[in-house]
PDB file with SEQRES, HELIX, SHEET and CRYST1 records, atoms N, CA, C and O in Angstrom:
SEQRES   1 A   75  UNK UNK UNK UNK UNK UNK UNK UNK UNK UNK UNK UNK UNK          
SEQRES   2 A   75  UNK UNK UNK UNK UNK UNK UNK UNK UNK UNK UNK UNK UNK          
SEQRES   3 A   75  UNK UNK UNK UNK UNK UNK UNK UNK UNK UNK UNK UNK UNK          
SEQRES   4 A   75  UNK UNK UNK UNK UNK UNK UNK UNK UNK UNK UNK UNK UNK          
SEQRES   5 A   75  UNK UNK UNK UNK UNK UNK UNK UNK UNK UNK UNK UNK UNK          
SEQRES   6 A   75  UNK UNK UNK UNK UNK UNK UNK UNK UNK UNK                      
HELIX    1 AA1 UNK A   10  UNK A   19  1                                  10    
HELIX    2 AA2 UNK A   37  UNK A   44  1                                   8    
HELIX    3 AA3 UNK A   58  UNK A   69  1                                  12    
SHEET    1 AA1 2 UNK A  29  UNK A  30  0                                        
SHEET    2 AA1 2 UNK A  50  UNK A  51  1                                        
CRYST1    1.000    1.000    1.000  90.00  90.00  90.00 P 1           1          
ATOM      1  N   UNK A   1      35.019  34.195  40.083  1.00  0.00           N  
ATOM      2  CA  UNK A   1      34.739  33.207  41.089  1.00  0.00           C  
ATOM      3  C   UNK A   1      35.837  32.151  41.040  1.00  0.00           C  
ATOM      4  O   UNK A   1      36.289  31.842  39.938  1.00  0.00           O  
ATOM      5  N   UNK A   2      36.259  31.624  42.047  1.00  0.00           N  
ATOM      6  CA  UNK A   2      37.328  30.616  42.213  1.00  0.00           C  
ATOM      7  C   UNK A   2      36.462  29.481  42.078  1.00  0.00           C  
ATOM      8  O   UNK A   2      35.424  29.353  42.728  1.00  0.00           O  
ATOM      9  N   UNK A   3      37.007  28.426  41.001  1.00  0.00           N  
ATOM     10  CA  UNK A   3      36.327  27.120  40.383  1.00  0.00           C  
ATOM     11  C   UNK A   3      36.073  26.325  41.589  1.00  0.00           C  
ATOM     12  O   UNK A   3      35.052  25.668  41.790  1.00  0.00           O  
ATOM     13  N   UNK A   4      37.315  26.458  42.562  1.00  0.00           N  
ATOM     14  CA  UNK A   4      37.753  25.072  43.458  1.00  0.00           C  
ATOM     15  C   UNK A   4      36.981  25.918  44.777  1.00  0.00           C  
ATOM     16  O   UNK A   4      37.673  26.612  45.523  1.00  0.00           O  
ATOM     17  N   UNK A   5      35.989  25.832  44.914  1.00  0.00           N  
ATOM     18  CA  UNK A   5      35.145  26.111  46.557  1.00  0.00           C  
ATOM     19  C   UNK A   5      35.026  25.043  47.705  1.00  0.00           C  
ATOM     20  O   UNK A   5      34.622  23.900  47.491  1.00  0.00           O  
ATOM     21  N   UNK A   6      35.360  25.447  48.785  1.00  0.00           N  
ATOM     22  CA  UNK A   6      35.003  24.634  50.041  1.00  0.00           C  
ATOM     23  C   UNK A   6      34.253  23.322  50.025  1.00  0.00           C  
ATOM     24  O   UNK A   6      34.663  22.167  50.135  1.00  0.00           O  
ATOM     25  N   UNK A   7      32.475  24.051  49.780  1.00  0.00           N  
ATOM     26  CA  UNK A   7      31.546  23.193  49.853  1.00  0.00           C  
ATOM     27  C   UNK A   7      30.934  22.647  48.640  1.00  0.00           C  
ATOM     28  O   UNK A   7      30.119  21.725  48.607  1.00  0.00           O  
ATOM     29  N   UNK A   8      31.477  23.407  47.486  1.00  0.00           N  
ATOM     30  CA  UNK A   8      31.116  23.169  46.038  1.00  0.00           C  
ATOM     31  C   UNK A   8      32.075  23.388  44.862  1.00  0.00           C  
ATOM     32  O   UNK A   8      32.931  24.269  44.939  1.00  0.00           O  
ATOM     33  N   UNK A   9      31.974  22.719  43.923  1.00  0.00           N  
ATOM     34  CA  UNK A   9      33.228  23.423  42.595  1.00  0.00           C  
ATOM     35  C   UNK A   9      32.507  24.577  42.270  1.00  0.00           C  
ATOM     36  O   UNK A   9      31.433  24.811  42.823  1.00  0.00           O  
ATOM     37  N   UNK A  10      33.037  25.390  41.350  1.00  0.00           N  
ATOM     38  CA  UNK A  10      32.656  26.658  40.912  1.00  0.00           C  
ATOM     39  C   UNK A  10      31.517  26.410  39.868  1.00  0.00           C  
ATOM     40  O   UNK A  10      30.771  27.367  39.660  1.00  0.00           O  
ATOM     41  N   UNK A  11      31.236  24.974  39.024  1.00  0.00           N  
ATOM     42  CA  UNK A  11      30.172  24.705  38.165  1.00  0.00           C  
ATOM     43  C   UNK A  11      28.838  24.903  39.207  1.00  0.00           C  
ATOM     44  O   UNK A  11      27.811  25.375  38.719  1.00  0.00           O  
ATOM     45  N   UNK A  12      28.863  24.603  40.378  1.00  0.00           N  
ATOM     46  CA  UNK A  12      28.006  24.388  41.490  1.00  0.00           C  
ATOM     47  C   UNK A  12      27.409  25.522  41.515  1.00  0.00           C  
ATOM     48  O   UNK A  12      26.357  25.875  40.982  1.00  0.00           O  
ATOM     49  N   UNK A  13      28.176  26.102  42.197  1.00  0.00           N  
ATOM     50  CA  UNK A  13      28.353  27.758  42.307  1.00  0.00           C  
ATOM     51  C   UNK A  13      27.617  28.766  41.453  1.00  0.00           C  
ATOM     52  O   UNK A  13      26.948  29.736  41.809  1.00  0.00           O  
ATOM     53  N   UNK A  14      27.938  28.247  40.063  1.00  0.00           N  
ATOM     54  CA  UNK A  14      27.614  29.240  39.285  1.00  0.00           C  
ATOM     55  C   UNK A  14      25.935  28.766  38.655  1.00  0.00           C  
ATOM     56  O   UNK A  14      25.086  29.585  38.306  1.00  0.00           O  
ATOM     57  N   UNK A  15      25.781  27.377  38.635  1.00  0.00           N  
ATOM     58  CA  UNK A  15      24.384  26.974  38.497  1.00  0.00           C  
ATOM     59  C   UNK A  15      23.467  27.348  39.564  1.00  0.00           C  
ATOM     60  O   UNK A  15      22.287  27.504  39.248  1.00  0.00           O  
ATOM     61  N   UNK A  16      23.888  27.551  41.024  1.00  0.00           N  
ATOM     62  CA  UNK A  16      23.447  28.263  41.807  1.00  0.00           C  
ATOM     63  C   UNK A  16      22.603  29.760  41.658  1.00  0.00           C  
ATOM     64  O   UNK A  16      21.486  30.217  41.896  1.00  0.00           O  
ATOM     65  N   UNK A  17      24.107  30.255  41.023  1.00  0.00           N  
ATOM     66  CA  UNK A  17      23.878  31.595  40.704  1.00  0.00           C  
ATOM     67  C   UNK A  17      22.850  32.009  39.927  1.00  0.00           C  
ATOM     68  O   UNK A  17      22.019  32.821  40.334  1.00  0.00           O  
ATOM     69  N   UNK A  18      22.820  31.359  38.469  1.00  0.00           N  
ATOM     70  CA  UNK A  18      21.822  31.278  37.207  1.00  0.00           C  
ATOM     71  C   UNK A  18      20.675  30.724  37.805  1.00  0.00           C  
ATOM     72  O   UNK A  18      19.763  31.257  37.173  1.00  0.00           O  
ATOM     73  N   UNK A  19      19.998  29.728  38.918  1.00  0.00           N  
ATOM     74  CA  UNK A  19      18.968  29.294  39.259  1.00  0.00           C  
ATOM     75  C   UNK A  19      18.130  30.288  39.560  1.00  0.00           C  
ATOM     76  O   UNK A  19      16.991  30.279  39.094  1.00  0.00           O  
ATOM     77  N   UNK A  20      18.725  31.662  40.684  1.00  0.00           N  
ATOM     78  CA  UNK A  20      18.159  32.650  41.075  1.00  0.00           C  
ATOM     79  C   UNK A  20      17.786  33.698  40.385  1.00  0.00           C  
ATOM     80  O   UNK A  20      18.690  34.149  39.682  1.00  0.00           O  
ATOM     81  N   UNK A  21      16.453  34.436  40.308  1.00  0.00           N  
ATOM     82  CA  UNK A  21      16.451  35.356  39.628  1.00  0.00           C  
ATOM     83  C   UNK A  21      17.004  37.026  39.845  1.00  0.00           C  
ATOM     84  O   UNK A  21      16.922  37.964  39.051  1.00  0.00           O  
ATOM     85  N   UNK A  22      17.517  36.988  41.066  1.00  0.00           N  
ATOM     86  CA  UNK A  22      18.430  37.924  41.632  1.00  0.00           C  
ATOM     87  C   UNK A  22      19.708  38.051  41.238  1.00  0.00           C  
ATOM     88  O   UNK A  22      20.274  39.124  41.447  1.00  0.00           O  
ATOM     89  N   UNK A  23      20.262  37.187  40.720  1.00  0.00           N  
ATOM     90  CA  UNK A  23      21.902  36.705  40.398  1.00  0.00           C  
ATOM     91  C   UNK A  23      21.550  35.896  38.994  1.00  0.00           C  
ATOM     92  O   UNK A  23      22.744  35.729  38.743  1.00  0.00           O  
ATOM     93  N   UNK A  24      21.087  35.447  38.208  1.00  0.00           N  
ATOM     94  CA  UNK A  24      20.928  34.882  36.834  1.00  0.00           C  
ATOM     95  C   UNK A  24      21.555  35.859  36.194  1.00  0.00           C  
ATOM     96  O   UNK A  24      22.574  35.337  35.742  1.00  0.00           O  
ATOM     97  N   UNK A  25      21.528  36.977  35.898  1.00  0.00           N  
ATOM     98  CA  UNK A  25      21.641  37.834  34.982  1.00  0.00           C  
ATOM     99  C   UNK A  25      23.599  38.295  35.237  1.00  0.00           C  
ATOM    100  O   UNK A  25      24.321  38.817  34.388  1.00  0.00           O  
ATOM    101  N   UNK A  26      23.953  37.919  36.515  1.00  0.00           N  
ATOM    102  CA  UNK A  26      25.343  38.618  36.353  1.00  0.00           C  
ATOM    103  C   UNK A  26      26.546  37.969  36.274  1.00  0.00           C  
ATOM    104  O   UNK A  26      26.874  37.011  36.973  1.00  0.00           O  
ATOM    105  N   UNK A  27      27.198  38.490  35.425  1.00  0.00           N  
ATOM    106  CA  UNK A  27      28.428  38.029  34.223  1.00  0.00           C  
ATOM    107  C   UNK A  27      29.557  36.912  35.923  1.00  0.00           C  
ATOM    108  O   UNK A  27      29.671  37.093  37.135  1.00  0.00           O  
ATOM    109  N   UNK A  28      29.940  36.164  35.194  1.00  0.00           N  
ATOM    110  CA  UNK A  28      30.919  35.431  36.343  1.00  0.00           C  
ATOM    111  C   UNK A  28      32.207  34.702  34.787  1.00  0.00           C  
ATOM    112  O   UNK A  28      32.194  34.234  33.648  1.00  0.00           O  
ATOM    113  N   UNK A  29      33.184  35.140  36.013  1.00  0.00           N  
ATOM    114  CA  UNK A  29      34.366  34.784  35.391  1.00  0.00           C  
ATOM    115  C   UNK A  29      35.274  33.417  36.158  1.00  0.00           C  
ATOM    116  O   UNK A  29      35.517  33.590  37.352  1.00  0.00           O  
ATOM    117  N   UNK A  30      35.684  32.327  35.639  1.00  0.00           N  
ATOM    118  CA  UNK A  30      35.929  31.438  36.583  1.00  0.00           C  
ATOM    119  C   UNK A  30      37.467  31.658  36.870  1.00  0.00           C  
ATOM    120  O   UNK A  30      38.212  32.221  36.067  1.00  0.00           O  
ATOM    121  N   UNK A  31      37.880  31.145  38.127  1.00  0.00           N  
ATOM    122  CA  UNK A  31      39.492  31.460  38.369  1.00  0.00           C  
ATOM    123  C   UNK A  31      39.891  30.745  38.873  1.00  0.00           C  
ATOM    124  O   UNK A  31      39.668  30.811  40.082  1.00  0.00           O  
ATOM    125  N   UNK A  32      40.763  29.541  38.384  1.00  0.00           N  
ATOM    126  CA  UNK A  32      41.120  28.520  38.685  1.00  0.00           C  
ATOM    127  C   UNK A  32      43.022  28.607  38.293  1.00  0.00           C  
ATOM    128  O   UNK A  32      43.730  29.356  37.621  1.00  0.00           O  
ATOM    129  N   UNK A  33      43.235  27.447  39.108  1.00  0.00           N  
ATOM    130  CA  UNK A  33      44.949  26.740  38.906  1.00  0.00           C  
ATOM    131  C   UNK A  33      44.677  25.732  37.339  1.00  0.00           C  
ATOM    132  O   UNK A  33      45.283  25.789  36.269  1.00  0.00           O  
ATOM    133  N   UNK A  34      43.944  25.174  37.614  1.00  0.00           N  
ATOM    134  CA  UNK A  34      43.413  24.207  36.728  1.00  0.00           C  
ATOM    135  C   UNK A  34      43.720  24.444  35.162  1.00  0.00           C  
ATOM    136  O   UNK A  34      42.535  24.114  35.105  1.00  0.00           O  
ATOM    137  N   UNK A  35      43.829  24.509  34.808  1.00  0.00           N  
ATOM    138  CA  UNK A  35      44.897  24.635  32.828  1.00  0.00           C  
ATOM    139  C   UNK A  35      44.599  23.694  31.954  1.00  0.00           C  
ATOM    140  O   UNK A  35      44.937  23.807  30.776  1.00  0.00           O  
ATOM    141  N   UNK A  36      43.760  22.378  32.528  1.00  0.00           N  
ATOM    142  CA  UNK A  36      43.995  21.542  31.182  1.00  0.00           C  
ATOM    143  C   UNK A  36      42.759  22.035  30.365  1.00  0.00           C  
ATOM    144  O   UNK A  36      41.754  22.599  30.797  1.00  0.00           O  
ATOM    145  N   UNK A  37      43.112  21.644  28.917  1.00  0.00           N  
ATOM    146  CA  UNK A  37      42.189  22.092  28.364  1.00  0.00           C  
ATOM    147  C   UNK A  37      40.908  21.255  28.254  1.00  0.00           C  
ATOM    148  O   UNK A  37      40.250  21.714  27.320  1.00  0.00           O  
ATOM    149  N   UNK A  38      40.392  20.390  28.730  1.00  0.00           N  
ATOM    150  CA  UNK A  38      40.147  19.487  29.466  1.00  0.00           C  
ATOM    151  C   UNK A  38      38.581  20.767  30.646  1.00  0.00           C  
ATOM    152  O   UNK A  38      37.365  20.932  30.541  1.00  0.00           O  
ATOM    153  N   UNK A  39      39.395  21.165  31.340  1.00  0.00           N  
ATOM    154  CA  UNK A  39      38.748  21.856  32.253  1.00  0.00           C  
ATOM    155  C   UNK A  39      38.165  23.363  31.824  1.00  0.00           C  
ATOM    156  O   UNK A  39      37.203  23.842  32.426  1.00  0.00           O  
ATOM    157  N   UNK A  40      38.811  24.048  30.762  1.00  0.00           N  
ATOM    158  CA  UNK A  40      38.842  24.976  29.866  1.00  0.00           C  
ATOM    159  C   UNK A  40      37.681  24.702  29.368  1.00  0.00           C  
ATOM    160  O   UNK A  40      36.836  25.551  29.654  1.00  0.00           O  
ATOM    161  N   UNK A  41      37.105  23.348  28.366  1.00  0.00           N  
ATOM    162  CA  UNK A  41      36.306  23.525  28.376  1.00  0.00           C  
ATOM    163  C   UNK A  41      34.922  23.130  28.792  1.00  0.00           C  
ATOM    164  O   UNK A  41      33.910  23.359  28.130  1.00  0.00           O  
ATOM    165  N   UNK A  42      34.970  22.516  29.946  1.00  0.00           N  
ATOM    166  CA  UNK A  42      34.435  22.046  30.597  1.00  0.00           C  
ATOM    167  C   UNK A  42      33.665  23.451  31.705  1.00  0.00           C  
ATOM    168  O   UNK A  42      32.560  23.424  32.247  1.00  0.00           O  
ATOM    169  N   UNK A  43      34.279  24.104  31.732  1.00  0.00           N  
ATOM    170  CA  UNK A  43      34.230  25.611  32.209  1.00  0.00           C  
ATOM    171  C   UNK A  43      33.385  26.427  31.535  1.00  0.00           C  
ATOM    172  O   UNK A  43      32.255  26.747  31.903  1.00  0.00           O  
ATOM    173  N   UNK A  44      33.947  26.763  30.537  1.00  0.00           N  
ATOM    174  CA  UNK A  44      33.151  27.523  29.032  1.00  0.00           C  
ATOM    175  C   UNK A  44      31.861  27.393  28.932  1.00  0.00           C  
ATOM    176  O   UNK A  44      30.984  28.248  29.054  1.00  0.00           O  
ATOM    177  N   UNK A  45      31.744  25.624  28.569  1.00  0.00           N  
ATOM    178  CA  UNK A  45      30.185  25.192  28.034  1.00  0.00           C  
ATOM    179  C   UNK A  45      29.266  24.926  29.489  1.00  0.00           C  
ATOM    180  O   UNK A  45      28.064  24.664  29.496  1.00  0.00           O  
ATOM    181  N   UNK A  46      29.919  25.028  30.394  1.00  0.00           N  
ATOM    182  CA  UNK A  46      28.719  25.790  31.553  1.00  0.00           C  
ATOM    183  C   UNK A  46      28.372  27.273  31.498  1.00  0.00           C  
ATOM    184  O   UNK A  46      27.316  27.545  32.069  1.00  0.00           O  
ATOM    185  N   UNK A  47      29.079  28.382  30.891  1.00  0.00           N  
ATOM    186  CA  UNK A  47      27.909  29.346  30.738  1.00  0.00           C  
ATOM    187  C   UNK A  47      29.144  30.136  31.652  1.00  0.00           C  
ATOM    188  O   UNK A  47      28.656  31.138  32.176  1.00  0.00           O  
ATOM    189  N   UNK A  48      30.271  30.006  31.914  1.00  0.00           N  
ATOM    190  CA  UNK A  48      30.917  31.126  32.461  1.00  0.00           C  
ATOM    191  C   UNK A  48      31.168  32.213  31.888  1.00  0.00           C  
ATOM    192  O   UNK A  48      30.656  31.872  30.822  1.00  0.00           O  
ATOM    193  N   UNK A  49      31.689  33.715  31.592  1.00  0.00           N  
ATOM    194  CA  UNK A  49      31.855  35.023  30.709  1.00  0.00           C  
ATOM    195  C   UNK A  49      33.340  34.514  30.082  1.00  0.00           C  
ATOM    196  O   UNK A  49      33.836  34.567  28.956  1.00  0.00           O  
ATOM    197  N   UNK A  50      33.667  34.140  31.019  1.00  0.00           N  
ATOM    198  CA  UNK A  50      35.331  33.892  30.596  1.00  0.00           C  
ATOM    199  C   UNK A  50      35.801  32.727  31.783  1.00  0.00           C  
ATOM    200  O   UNK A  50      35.061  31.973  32.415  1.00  0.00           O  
ATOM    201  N   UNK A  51      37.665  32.889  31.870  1.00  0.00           N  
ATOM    202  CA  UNK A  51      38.508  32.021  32.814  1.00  0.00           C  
ATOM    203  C   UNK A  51      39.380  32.471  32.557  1.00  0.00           C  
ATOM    204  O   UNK A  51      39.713  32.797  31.418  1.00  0.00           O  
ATOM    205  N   UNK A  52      40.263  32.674  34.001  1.00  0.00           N  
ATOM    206  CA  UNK A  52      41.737  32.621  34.038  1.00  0.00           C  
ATOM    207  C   UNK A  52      42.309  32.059  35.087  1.00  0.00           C  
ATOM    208  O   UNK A  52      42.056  32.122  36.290  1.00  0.00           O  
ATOM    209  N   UNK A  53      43.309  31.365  34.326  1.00  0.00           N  
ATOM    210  CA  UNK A  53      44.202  30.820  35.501  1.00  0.00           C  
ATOM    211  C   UNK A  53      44.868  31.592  36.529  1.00  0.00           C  
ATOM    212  O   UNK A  53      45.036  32.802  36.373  1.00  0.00           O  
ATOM    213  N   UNK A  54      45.223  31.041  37.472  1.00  0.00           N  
ATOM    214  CA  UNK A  54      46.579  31.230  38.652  1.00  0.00           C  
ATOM    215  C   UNK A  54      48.087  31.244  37.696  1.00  0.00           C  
ATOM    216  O   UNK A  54      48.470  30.575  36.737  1.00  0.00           O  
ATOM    217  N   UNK A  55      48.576  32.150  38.346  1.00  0.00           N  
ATOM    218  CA  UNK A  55      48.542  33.710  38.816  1.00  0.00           C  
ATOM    219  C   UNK A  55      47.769  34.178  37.578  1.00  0.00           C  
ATOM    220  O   UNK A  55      47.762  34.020  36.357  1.00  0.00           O  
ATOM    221  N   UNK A  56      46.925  35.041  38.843  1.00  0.00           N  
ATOM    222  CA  UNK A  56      46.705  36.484  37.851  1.00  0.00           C  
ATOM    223  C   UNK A  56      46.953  36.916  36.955  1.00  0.00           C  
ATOM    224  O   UNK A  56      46.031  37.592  37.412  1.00  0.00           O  
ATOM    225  N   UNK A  57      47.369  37.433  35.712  1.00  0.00           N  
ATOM    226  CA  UNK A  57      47.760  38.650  35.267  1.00  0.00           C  
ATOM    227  C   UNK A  57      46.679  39.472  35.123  1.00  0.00           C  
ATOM    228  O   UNK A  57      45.701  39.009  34.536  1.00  0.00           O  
ATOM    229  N   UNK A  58      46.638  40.881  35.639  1.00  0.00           N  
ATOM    230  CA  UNK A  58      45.742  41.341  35.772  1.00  0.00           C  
ATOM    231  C   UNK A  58      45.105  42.569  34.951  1.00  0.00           C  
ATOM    232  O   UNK A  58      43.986  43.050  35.127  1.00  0.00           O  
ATOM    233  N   UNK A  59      46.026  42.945  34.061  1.00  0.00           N  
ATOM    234  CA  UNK A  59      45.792  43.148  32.765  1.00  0.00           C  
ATOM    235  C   UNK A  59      44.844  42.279  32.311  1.00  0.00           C  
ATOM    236  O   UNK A  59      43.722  42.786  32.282  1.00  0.00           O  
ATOM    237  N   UNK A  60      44.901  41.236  31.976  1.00  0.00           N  
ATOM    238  CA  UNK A  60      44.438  39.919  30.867  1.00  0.00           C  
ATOM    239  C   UNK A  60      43.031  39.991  31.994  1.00  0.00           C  
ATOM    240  O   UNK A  60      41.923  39.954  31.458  1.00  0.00           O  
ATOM    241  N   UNK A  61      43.096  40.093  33.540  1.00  0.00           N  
ATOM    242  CA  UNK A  61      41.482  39.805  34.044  1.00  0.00           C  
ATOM    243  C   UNK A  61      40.580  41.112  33.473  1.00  0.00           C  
ATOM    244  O   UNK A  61      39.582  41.049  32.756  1.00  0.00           O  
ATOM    245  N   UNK A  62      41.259  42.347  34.027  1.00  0.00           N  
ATOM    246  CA  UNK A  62      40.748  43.164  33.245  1.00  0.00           C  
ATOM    247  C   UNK A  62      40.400  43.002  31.764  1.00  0.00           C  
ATOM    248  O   UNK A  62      39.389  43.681  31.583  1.00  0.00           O  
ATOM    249  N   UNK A  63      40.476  42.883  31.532  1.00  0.00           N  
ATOM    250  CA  UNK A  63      39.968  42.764  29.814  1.00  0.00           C  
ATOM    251  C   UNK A  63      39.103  41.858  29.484  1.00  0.00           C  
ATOM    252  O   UNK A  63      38.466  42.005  28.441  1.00  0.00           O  
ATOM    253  N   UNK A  64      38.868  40.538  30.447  1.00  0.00           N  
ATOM    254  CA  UNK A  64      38.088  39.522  30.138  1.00  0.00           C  
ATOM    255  C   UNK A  64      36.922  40.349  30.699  1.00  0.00           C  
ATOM    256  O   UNK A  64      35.925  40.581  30.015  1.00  0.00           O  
ATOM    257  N   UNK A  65      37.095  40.861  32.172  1.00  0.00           N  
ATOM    258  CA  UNK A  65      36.049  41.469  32.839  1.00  0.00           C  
ATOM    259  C   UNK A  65      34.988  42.535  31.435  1.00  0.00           C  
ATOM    260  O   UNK A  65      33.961  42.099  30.915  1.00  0.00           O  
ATOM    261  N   UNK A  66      35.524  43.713  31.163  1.00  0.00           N  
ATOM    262  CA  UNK A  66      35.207  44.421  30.000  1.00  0.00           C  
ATOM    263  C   UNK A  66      34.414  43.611  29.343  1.00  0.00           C  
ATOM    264  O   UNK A  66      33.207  43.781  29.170  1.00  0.00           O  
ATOM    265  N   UNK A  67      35.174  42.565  28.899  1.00  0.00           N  
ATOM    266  CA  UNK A  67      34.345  41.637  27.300  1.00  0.00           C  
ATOM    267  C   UNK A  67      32.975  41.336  28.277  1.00  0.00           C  
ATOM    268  O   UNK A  67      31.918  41.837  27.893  1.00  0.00           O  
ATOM    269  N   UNK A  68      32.973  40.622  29.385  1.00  0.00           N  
ATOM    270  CA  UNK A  68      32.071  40.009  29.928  1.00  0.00           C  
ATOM    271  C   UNK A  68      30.809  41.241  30.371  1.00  0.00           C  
ATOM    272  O   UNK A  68      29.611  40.970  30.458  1.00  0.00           O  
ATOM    273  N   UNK A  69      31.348  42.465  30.586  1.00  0.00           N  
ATOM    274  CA  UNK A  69      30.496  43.497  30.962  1.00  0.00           C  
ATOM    275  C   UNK A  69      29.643  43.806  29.807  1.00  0.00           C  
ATOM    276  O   UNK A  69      28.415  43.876  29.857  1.00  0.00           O  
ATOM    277  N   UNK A  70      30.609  44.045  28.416  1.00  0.00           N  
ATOM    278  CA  UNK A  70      30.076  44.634  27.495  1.00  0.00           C  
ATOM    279  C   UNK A  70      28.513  44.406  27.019  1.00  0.00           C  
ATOM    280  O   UNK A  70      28.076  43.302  27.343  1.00  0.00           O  
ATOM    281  N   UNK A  71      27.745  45.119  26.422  1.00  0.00           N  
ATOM    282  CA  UNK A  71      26.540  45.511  26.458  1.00  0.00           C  
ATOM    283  C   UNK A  71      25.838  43.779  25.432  1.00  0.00           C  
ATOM    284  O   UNK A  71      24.756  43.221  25.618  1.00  0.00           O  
ATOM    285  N   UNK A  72      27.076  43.337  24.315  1.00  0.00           N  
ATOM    286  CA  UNK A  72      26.367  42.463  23.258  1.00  0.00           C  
ATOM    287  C   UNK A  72      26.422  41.255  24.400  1.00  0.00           C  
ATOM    288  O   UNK A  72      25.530  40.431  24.199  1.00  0.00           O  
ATOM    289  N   UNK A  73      27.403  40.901  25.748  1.00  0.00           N  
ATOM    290  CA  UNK A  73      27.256  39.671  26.736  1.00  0.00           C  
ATOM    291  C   UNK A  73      25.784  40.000  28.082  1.00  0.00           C  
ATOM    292  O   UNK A  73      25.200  39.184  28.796  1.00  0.00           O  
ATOM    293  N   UNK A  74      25.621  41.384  27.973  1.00  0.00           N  
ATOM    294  CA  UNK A  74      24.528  41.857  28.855  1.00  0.00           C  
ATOM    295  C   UNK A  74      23.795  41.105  28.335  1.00  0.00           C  
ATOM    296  O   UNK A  74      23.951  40.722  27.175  1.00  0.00           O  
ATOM    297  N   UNK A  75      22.436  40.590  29.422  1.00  0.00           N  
ATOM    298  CA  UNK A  75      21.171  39.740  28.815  1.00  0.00           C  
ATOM    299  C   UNK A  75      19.821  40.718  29.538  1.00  0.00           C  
ATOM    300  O   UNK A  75      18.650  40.407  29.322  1.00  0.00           O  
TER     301      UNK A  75                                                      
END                                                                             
């Protein structure tokens, strides 16, 4: 999910998400420009799977994706 949304930041977004019992359960990764560490963890201790910055590398998303799929982050 991109942190920086239209009508909401991505913390918004994703408390959104967790409110519902349709969407609570599925893994979200945040994707932001944003780098400070500052926002890193400000990101984290809301309950995201992971984060990566702008640009991509998409190797490195892949792999966060995996960790975040894996069965011990399943709830």
């Amino acid at each position: 999910m991109d942190f920086h949304l239209p009508k909401m930041n991505g913390i918004e977004a994703f408390q959104a998400l967790r409110a519902d019992a349709e969407t609570s359960s599925i893994p979200v990764i945040a994707v932001t420009a944003s780098a400070m560490p500052e926002d890193r963890k400000e990101i984290l201790e809301a309950g995201f799977g992971g984060m990566h910055t702008k640009p991509i590398h998409v190797v490195e998303l892949l792999s966060t994706v995996e960790k975040a799929l894996s069965p011990a982050k399943c709830r």
